[in-house]
C-alpha positions in Angstrom: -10.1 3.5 -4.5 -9.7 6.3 -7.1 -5.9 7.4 -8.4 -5.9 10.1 -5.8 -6.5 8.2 -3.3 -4.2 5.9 -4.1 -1.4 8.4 -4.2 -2.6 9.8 -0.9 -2.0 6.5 0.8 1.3 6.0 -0.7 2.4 9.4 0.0 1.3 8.6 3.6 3.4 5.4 3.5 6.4 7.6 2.5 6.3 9.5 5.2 6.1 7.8 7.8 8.8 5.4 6.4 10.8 8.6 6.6 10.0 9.2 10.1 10.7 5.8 10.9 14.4 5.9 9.5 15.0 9.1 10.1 13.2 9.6 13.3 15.8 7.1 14.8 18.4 8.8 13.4 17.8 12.3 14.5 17.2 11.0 17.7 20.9 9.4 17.2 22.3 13.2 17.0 20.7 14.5 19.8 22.3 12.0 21.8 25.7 12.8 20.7 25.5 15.8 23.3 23.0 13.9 26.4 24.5 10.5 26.2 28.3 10.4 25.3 30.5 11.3 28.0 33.6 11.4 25.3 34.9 11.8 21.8 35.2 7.5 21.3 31.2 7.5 22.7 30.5 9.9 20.3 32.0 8.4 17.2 30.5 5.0 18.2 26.7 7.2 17.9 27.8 8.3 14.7 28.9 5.3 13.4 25.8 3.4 14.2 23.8 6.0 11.7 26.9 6.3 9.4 26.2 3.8 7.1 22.4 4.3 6.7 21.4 8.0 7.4 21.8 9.6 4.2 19.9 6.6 2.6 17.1 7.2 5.1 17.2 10.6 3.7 15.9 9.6 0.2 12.6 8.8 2.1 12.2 12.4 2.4 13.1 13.0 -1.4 10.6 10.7 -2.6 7.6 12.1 -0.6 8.4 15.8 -1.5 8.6 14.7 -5.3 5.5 12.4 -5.3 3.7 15.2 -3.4 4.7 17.6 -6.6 3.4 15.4 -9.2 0.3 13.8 -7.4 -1.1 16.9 -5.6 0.7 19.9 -7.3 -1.8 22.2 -5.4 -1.0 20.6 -2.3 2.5 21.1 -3.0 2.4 25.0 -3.7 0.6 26.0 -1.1 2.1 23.8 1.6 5.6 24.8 0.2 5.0 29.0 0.2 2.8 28.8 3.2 4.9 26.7 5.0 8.1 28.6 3.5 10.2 29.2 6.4 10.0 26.6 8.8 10.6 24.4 5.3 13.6 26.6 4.7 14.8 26.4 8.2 14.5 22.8 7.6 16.6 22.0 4.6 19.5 24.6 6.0 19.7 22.0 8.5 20.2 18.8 6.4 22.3 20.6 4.3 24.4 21.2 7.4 24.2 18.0 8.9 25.4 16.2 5.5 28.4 18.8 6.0 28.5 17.7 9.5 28.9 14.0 9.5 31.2 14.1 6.3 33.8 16.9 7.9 34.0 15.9 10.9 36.8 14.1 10.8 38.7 15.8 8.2 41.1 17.1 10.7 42.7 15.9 13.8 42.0 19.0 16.2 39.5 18.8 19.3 37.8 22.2 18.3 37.4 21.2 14.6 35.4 17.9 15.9 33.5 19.5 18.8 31.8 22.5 16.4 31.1 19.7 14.0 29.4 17.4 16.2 27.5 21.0 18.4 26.5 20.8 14.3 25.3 17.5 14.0 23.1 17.9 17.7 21.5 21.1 16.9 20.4 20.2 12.8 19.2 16.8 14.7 16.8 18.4 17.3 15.1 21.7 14.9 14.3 19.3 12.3 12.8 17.1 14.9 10.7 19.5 16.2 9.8 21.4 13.0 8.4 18.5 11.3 6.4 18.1 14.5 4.9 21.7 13.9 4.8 21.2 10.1 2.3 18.2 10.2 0.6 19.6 13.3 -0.6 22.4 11.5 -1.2 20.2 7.8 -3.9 18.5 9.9 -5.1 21.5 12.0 -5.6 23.1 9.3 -4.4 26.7 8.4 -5.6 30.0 6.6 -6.3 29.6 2.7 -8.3 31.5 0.3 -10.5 30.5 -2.6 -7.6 31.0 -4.8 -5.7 28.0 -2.6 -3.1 30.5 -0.9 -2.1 30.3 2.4 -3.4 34.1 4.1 -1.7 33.7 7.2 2.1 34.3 8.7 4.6 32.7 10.8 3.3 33.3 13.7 0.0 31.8 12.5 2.2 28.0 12.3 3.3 28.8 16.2 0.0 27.8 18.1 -0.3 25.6 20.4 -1.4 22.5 19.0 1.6 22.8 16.3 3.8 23.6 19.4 2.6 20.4 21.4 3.5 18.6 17.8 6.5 19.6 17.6 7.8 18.5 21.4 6.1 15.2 20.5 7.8 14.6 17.6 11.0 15.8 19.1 10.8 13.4 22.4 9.4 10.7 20.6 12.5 10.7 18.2 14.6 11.2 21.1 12.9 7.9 22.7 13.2 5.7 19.0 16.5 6.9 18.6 17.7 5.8 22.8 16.6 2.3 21.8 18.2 2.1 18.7 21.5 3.0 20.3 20.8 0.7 23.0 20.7 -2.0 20.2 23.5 -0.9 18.3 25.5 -0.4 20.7 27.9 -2.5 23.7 29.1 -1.4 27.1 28.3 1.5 29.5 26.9 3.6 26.5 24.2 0.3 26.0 23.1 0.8 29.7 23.0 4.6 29.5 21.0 4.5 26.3 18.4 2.1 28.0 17.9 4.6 31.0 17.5 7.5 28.7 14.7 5.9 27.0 13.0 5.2 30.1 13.0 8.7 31.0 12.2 10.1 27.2 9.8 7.6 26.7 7.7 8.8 29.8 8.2 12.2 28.5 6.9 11.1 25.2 4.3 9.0 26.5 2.5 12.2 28.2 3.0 14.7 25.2 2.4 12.0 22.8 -1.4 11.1 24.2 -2.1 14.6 24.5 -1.2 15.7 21.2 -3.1 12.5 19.6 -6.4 12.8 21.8 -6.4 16.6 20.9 -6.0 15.8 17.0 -9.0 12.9 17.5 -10.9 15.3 19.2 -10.2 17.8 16.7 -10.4 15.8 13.5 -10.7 12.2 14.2 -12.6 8.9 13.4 -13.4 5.6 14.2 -10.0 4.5 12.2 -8.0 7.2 13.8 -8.7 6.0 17.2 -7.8 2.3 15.9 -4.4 3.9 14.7 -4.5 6.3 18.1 -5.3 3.2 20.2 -2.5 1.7 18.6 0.3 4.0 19.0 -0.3 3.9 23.1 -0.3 0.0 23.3 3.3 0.5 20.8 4.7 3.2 23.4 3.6 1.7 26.7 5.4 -1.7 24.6 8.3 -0.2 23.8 9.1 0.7 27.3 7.9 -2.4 29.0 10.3 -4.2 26.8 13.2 -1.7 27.1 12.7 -2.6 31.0 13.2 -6.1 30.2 16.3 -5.8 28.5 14.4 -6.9 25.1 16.2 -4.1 23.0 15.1 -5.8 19.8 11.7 -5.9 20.7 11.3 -2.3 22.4 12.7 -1.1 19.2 10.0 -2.4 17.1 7.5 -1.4 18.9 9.3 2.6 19.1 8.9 2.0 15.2 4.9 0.8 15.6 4.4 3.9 17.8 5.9 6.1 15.2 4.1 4.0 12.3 0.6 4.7 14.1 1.2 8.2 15.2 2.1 9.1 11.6 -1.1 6.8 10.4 -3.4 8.4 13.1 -2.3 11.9 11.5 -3.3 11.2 7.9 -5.9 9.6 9.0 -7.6 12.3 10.6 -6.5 14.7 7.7 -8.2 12.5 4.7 -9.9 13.3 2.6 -8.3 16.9 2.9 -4.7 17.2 1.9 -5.0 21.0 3.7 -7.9 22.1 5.4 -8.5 25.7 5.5 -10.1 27.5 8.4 -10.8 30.2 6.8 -13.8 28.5 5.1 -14.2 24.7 4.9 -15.0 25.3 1.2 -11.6 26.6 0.1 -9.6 23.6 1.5 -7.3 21.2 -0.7 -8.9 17.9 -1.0 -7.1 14.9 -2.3 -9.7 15.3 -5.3 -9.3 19.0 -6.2 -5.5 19.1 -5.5 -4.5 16.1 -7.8 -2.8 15.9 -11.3 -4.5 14.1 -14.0 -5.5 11.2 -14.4 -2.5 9.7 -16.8 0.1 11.4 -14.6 -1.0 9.5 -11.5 -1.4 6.2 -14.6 2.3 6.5 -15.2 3.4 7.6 -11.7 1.8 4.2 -10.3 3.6 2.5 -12.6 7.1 4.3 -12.2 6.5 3.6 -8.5 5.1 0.2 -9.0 8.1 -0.8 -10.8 10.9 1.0 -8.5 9.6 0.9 -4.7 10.6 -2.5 -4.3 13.8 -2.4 -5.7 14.6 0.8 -3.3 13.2 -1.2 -0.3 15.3 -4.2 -1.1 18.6 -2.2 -1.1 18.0 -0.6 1.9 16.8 -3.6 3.9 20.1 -5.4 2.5 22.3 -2.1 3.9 20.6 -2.4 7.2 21.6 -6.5 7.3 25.3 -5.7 5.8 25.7 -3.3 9.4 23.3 -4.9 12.0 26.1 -5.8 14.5 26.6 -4.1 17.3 29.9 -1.2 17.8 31.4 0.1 21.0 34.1 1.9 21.9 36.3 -1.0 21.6 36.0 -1.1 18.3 37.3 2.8 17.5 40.8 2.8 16.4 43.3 5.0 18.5 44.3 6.7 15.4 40.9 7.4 14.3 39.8 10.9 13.6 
């Protein structure tokens, strides 16, 4: 494998790590408002993500910055193509941060309720945006010889971006049930383990038609391995969730979200963008890359700090790995 590809693959592995963490996590804040009946449920959802979502967070940070150096075309045309939606976004992680971190800075109702209508709503648009984000990275998308994008916002609402974005949204809806159901003790355990059975049948229907439409569109022989693979995961997950195996469903949430995100970039390579305005004019992960020493030293910065990043994050998830229920939320709490 050349450099580029190298850094295509590990861009790859940085997203869908990110989706992973933070796919659970979002799915965490939209439950806030369709799972917890009270203010002590709802603190016992946030504090299952507390410790661990703004670390999941630095997922995102690295795959935006390694997409900069490695594919710097890549970067500036998905980033003023792709301008609004991107913007739209951010807003809402900037929010969310806000969110989780003023919450409880007062003791009033109204002060905690507008917070936490916060935390649901930047939870589900980001959801659903990268959902139309990637959708449309692999579908491809207007782009001249000059590598600009040539087409509008409307252009990024189609449907196929639109099916990706509710399949990203109920599938992190469906990771995030099952996480709570792990985390979690007592009636907000049981309710978390019906709403995945429900999300997860959503997810399973909007999930194969959104990957059979992208192999149909763009796939091959390894997509439909990864595509294949992402099913078995799902129909897994909620086999296992049925069973009371909470553990086990949630792994295999995380292998459906692992192959979904696999079957994507999958299809995509070699492309980084395909244009459909000519196949000639598309970023590939050969025209779109940095030099060869920048990639030298990157794999060598990255080479040097990816374990140490994964260490300290597996050792913050062991740290909080029990479980938290309303028991465990202090009177006096904010």
């Amino acid at each position: 494998m050349s450099l580029p590809d190298v850094w295509f693959v590990l861009i790859a592995v940085l997203w869908t790590g990110y989706f992973f963490l933070e796919g659970f996590d979002f799915g965490v804040g939209i439950l806030t408002k369709l799972l917890a009946r009270n203010e002590p449920e709802r603190r016992v959802l946030i504090n299952t993500i507390g410790p661990v979502w703004d670390g999941n967070e630095v997922w995102l940070l690295t795959a935006g910055g390694a997409t900069f150096a490695a594919f710097p075309d890549w970067y500036a045309t998905l980033f003023s193509g792709f301008y609004f939606p991107l913007l739209a976004i951010l807003v809402c992680l900037i929010l969310r941060v806000v969110a989780f971190e003023y919450r409880a800075k007062r003791d009033d109702a109204a002060w905690k309720r507008n917070w936490e209508a916060v935390i649901f709503w930047t939870s589900l648009l980001p959801a659903f945006l990268w959902g139309v984000a990637f959708a449309n990275i692999v579908h491809g998308v207007p782009i001249d010889q000059q590598k600009n994008f040539t087409g509008n916002l409307l252009t990024l609402l189609n449907p196929y971006a639109l099916l990706g974005g509710c399949t990203t949204l109920a599938l992190f809806t469906f990771h995030g049930s099952l996480f709570t159901a792990l985390k979690t003790l007592g009636g907000i355990r049981e309710r978390a383990r019906t709403t995945a059975t429900w999300s997860g049948l959503v997810t399973a229907v909007l999930a194969l038609a959104f990957l059979l439409w992208t192999q149909a569109d763009r796939g091959d022989n390894w997509s439909l391995v990864t595509l294949l693979l992402a099913v078995a995961g799902l129909l897994a997950a909620l086999g296992c969730n049925l069973g009371g195996r909470e553990g086990w469903a949630f792994i295999c949430s995380g292998v459906t979200v692992v192959a979904a995100v696999a079957t994507l970039f999958l299809a995509l390579f070699p492309d980084v963008m395909p244009s459909t305005t000519d196949p000639a004019f598309s970023l590939t992960v050969s025209n779109a890359a940095s030099a060869h020493y920048s990639l030298t030293i990157m794999t060598w910065v990255a080479g040097f700090a990816t374990p140490l990043v994964l260490l300290y994050q597996g050792w913050t998830y062991w740290v909080f790995r029990r479980r938290i229920g309303v028991q465990h939320i202090p009177t006096t709490a904010h």
